[in-house]
N, CA, C and O atoms as a CHARMM CRD file, in Angstrom:
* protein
*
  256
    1    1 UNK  N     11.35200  33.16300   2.42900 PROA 1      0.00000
    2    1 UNK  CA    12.16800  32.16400   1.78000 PROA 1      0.00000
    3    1 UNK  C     11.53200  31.69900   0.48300 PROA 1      0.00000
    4    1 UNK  O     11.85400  30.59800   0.03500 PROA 1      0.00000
    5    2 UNK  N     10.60500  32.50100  -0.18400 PROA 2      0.00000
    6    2 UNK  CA    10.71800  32.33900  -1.51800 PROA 2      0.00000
    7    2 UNK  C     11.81800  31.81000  -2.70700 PROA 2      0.00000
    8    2 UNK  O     12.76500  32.49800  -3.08900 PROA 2      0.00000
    9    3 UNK  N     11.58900  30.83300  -3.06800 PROA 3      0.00000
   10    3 UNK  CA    12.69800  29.86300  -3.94700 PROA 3      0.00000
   11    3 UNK  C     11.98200  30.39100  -5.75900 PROA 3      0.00000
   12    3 UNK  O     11.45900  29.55300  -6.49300 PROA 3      0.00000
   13    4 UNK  N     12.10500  31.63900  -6.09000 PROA 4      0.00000
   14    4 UNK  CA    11.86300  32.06200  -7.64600 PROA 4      0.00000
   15    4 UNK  C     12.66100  30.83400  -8.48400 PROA 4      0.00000
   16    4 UNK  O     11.82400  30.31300  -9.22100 PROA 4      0.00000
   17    5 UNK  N     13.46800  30.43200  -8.58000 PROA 5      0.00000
   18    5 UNK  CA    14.41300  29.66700  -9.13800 PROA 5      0.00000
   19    5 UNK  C     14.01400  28.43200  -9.64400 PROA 5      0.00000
   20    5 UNK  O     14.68200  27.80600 -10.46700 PROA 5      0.00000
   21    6 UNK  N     12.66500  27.95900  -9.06100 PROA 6      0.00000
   22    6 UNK  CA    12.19500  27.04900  -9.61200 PROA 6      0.00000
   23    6 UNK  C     11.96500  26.43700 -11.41600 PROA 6      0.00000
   24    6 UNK  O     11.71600  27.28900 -12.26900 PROA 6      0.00000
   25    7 UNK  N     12.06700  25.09100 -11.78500 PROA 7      0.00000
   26    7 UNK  CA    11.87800  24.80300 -13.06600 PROA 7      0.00000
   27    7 UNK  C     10.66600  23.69400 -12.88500 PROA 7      0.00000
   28    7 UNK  O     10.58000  22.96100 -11.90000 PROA 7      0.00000
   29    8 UNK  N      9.84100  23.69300 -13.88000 PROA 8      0.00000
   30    8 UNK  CA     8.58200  23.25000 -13.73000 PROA 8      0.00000
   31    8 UNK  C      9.05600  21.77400 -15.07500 PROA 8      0.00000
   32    8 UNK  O      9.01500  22.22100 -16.22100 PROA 8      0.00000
   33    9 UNK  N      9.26400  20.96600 -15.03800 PROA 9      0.00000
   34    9 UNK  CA     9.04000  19.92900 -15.84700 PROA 9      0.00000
   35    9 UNK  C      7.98000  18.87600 -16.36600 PROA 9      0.00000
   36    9 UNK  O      7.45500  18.04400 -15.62500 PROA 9      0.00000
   37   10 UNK  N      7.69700  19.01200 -17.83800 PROA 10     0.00000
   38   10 UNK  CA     6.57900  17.56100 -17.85400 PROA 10     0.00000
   39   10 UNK  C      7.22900  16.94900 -19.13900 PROA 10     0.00000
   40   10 UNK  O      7.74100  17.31200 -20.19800 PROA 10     0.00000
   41   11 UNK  N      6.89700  15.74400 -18.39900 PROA 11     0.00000
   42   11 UNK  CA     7.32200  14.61300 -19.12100 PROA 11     0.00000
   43   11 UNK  C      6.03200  14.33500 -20.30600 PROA 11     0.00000
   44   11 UNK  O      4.83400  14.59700 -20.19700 PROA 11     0.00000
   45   12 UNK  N      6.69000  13.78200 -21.31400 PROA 12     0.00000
   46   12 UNK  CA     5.84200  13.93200 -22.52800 PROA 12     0.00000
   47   12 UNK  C      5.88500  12.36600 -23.17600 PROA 12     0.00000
   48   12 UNK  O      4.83400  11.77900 -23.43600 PROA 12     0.00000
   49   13 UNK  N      7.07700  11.81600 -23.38500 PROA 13     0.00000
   50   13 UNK  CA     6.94200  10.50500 -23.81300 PROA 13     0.00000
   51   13 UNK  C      8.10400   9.76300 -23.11000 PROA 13     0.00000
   52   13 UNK  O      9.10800  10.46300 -22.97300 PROA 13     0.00000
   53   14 UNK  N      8.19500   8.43000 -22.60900 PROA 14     0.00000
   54   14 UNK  CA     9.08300   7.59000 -22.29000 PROA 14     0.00000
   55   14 UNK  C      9.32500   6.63600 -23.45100 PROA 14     0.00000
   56   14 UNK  O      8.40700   5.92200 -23.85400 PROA 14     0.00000
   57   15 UNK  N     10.47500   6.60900 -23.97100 PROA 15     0.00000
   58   15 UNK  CA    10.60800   5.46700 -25.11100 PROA 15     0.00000
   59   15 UNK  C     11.28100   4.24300 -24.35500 PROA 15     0.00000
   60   15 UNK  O     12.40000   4.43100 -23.87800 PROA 15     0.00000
   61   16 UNK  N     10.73400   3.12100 -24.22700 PROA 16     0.00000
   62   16 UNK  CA    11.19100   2.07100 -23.49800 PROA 16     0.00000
   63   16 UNK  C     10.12400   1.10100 -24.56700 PROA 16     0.00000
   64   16 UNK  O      8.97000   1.29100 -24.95200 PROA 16     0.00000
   65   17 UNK  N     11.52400  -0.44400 -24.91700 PROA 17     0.00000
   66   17 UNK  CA    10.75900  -1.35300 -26.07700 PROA 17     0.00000
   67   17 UNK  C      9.79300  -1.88000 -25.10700 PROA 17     0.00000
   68   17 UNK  O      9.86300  -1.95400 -23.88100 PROA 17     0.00000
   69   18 UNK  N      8.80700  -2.25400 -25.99200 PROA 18     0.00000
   70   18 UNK  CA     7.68800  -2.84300 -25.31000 PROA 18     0.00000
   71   18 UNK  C      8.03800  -4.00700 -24.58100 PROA 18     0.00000
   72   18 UNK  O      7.31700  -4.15700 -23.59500 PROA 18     0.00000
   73   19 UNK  N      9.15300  -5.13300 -24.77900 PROA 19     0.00000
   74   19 UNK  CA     9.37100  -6.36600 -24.41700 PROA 19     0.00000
   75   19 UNK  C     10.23900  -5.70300 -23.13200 PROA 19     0.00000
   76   19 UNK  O      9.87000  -6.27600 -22.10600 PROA 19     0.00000
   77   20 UNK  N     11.24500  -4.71400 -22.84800 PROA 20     0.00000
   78   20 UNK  CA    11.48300  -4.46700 -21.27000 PROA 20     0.00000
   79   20 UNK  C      9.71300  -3.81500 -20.49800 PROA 20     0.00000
   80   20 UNK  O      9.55700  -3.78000 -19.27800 PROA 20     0.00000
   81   21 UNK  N      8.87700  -3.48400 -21.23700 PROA 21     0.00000
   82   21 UNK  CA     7.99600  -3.08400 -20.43200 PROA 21     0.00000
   83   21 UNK  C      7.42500  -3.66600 -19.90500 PROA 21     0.00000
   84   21 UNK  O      6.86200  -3.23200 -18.90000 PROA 21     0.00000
   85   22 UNK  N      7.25000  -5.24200 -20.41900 PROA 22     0.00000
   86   22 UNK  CA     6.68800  -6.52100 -20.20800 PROA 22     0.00000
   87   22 UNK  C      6.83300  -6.97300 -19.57000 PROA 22     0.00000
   88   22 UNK  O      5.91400  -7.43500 -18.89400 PROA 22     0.00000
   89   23 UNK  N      8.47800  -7.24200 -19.22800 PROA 23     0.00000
   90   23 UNK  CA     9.40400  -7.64600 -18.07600 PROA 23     0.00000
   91   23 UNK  C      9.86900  -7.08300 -17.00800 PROA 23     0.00000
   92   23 UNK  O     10.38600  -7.65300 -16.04700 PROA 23     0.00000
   93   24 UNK  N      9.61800  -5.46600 -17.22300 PROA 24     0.00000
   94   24 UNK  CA     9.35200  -4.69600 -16.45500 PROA 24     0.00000
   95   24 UNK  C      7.90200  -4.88200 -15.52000 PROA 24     0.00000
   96   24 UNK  O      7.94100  -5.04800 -14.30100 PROA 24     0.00000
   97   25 UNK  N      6.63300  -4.82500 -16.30900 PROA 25     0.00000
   98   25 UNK  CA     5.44200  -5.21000 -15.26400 PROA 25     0.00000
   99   25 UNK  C      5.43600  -6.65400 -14.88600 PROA 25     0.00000
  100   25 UNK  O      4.61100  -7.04800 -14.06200 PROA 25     0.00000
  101   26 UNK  N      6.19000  -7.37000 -15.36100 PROA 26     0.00000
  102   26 UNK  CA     6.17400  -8.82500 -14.42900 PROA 26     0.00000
  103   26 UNK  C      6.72800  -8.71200 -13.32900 PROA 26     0.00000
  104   26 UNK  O      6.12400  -8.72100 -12.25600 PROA 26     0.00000
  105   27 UNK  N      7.68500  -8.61800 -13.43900 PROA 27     0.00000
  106   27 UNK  CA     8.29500  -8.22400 -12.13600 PROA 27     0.00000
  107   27 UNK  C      8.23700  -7.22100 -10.82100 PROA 27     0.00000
  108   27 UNK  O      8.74200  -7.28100  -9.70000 PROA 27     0.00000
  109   28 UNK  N      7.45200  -6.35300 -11.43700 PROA 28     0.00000
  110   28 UNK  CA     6.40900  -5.76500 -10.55500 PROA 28     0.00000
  111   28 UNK  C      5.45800  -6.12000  -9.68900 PROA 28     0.00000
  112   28 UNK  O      5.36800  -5.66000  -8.55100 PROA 28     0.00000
  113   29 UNK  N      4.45400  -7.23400 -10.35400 PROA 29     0.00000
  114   29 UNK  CA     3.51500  -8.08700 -10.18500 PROA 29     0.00000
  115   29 UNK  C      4.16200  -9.26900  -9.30600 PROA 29     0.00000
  116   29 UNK  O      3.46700  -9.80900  -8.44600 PROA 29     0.00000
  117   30 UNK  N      5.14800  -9.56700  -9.46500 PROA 30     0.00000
  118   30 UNK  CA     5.87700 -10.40700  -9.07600 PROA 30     0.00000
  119   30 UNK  C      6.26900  -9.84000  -7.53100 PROA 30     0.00000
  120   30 UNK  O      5.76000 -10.51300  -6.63500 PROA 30     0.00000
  121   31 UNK  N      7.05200  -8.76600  -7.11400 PROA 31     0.00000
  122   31 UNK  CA     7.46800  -8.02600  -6.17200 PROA 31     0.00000
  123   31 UNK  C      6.46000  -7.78600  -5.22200 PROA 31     0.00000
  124   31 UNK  O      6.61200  -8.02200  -4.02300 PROA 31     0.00000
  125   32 UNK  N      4.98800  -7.12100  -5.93400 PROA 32     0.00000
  126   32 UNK  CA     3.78700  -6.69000  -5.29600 PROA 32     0.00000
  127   32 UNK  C      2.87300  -8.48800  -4.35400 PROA 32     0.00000
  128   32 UNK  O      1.92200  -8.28300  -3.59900 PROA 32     0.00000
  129   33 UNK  N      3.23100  -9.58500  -4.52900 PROA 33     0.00000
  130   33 UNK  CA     2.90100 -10.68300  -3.98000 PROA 33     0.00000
  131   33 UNK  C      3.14300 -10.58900  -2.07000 PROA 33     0.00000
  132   33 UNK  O      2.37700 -10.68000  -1.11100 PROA 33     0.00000
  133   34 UNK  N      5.14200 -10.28500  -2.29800 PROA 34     0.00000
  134   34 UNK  CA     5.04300 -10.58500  -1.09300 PROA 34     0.00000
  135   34 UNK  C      4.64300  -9.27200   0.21200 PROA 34     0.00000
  136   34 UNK  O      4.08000  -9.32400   1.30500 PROA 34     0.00000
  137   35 UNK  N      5.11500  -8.43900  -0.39600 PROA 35     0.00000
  138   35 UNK  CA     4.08100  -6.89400   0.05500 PROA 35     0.00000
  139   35 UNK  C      2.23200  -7.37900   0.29100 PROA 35     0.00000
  140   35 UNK  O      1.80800  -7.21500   1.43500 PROA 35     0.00000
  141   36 UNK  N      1.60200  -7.73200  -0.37500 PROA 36     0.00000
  142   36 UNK  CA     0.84900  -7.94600   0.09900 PROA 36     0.00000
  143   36 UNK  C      0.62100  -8.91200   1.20400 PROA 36     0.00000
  144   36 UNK  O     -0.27700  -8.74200   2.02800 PROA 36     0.00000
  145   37 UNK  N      1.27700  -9.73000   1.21800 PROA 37     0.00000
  146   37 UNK  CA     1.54900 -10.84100   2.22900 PROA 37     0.00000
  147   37 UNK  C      1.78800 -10.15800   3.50700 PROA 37     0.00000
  148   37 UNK  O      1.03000 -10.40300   4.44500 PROA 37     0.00000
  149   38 UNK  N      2.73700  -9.34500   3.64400 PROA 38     0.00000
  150   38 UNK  CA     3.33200  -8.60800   4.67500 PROA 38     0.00000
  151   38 UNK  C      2.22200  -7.41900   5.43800 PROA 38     0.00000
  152   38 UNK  O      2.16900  -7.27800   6.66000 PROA 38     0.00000
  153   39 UNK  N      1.62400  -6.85700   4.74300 PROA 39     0.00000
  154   39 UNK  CA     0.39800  -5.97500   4.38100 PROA 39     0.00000
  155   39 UNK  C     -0.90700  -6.74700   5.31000 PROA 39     0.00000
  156   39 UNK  O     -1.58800  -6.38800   6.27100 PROA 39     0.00000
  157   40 UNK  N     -0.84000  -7.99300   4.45500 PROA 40     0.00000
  158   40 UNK  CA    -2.39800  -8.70800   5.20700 PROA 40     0.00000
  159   40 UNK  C     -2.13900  -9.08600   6.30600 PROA 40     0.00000
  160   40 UNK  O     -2.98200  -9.04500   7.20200 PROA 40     0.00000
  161   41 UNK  N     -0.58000  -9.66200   6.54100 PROA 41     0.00000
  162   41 UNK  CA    -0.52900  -9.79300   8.09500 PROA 41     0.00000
  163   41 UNK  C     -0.79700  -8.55100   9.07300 PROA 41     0.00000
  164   41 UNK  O     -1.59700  -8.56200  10.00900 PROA 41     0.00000
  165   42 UNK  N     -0.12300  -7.66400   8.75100 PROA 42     0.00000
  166   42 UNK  CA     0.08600  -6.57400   9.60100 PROA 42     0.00000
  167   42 UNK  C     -1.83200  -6.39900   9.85900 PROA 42     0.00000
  168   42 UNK  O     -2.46600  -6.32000  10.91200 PROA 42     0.00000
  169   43 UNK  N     -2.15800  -6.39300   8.86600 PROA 43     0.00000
  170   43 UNK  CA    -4.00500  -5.33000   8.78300 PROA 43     0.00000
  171   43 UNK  C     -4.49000  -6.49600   9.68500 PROA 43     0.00000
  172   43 UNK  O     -5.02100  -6.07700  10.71300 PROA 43     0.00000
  173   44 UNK  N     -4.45200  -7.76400   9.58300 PROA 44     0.00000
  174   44 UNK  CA    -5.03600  -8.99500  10.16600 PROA 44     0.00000
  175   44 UNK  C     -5.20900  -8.46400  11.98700 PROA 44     0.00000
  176   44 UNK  O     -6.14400  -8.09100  12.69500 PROA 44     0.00000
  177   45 UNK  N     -3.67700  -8.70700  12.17900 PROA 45     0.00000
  178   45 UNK  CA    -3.05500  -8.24700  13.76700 PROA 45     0.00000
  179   45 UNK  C     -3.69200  -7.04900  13.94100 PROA 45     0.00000
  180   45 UNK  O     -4.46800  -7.20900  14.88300 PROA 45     0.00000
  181   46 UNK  N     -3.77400  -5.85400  13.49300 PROA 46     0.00000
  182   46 UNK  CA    -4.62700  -4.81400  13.54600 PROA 46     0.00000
  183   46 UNK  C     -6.24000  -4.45600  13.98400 PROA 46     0.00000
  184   46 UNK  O     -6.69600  -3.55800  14.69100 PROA 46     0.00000
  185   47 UNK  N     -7.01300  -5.78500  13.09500 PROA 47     0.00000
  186   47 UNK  CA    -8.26400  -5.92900  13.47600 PROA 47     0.00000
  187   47 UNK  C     -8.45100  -7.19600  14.35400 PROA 47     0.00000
  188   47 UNK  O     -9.62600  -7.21200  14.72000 PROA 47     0.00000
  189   48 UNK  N     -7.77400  -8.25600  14.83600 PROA 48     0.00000
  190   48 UNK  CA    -7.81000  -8.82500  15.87300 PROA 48     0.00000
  191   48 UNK  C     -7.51900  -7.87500  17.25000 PROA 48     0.00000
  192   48 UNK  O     -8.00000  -8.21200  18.33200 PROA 48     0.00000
  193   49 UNK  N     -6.83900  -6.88200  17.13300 PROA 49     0.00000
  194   49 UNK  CA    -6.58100  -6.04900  18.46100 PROA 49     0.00000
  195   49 UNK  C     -7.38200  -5.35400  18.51700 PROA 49     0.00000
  196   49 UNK  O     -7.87700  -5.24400  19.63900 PROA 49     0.00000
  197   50 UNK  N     -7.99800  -4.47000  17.37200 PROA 50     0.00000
  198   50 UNK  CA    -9.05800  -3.70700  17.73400 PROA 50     0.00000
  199   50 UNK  C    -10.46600  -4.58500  18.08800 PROA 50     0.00000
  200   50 UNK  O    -11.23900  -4.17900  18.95500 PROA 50     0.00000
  201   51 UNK  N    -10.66100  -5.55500  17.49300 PROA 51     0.00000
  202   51 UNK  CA   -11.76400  -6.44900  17.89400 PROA 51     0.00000
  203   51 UNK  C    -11.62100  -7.00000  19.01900 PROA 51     0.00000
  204   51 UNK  O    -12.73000  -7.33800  19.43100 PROA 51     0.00000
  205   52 UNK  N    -10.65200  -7.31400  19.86500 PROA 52     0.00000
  206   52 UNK  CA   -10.69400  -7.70900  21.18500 PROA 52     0.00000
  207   52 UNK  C    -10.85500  -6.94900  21.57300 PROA 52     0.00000
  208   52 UNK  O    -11.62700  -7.14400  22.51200 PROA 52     0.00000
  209   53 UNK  N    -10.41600  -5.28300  21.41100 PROA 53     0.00000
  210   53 UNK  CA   -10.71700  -3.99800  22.20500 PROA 53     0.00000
  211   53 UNK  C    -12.38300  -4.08100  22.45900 PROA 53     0.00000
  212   53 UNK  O    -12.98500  -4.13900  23.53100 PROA 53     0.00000
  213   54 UNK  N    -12.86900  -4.06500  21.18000 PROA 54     0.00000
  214   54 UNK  CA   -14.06300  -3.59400  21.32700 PROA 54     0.00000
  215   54 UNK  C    -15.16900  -4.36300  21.99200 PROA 54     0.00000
  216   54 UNK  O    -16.18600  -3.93700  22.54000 PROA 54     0.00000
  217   55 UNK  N    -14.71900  -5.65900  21.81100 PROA 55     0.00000
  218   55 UNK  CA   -15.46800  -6.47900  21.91300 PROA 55     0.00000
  219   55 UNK  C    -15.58800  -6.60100  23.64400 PROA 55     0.00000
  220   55 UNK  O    -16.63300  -6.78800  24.26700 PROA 55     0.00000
  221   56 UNK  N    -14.38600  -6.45900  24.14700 PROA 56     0.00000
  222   56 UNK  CA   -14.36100  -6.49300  25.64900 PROA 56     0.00000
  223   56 UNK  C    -15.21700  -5.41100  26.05100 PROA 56     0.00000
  224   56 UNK  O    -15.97200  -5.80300  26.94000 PROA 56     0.00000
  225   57 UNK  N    -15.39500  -4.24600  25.76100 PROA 57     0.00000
  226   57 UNK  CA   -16.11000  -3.27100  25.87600 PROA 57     0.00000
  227   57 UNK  C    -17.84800  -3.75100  25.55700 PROA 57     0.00000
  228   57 UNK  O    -18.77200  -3.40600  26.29400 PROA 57     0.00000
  229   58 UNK  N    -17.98400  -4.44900  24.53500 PROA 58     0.00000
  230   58 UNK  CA   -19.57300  -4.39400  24.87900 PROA 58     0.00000
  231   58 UNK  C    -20.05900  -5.88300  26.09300 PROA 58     0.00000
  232   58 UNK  O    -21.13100  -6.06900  26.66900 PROA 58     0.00000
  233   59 UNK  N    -18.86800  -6.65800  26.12000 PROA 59     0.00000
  234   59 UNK  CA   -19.84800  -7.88600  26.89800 PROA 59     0.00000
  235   59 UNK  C    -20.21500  -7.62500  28.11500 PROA 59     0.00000
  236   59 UNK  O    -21.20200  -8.22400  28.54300 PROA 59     0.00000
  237   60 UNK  N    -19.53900  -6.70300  28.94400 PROA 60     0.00000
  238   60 UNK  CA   -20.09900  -6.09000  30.33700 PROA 60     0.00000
  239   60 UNK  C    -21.01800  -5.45900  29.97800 PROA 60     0.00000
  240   60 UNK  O    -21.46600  -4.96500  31.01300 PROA 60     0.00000
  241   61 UNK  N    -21.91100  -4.98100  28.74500 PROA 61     0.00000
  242   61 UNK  CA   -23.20600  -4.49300  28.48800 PROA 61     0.00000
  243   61 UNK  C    -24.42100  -5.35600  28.30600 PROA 61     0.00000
  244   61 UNK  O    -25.55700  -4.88500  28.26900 PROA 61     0.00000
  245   62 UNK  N    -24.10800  -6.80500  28.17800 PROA 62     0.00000
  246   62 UNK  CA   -25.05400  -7.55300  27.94000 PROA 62     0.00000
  247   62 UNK  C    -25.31900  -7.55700  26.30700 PROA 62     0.00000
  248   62 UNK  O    -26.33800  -8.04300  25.81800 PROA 62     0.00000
  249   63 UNK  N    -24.09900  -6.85700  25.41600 PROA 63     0.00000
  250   63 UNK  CA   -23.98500  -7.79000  23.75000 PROA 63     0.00000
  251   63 UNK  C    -23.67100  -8.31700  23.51400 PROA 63     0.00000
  252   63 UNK  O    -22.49000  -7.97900  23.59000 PROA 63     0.00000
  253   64 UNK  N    -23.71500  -9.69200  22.94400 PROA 64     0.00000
  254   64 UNK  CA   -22.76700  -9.95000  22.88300 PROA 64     0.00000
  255   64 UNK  C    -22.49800 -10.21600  21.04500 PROA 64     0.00000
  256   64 UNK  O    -21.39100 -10.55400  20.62600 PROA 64     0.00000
């Protein structure tokens, strides 16, 4: 299933005025806030479960 047919493209310049690019990365920056929010919860819950995992595992060893 060789696909010969292929076209290889590169992009060379984007012309976009600097003032949508501006408002363009604000709003980016802006968007990327609550993603992280969502992000730190999730990773938070993640290492509280693995840390109770582990942790239950060493105190019957005498670590504590």
């Amino acid at each position: 299933m060789d696909n010969d047919n292929t076209t290889h493209v590169n992009i060379i310049d984007i012309k976009m005025p600097f003032w949508s690019m501006v408002i363009f990365m604000v709003k980016a920056s802006i968007a990327a806030i609550p993603a992280f929010i969502i992000l730190s919860f999730f990773g938070s819950v993640l290492f509280m479960l693995l840390g109770s995992l582990f942790n239950g595992m060493f105190i019957g060893m005498g670590h504590y």
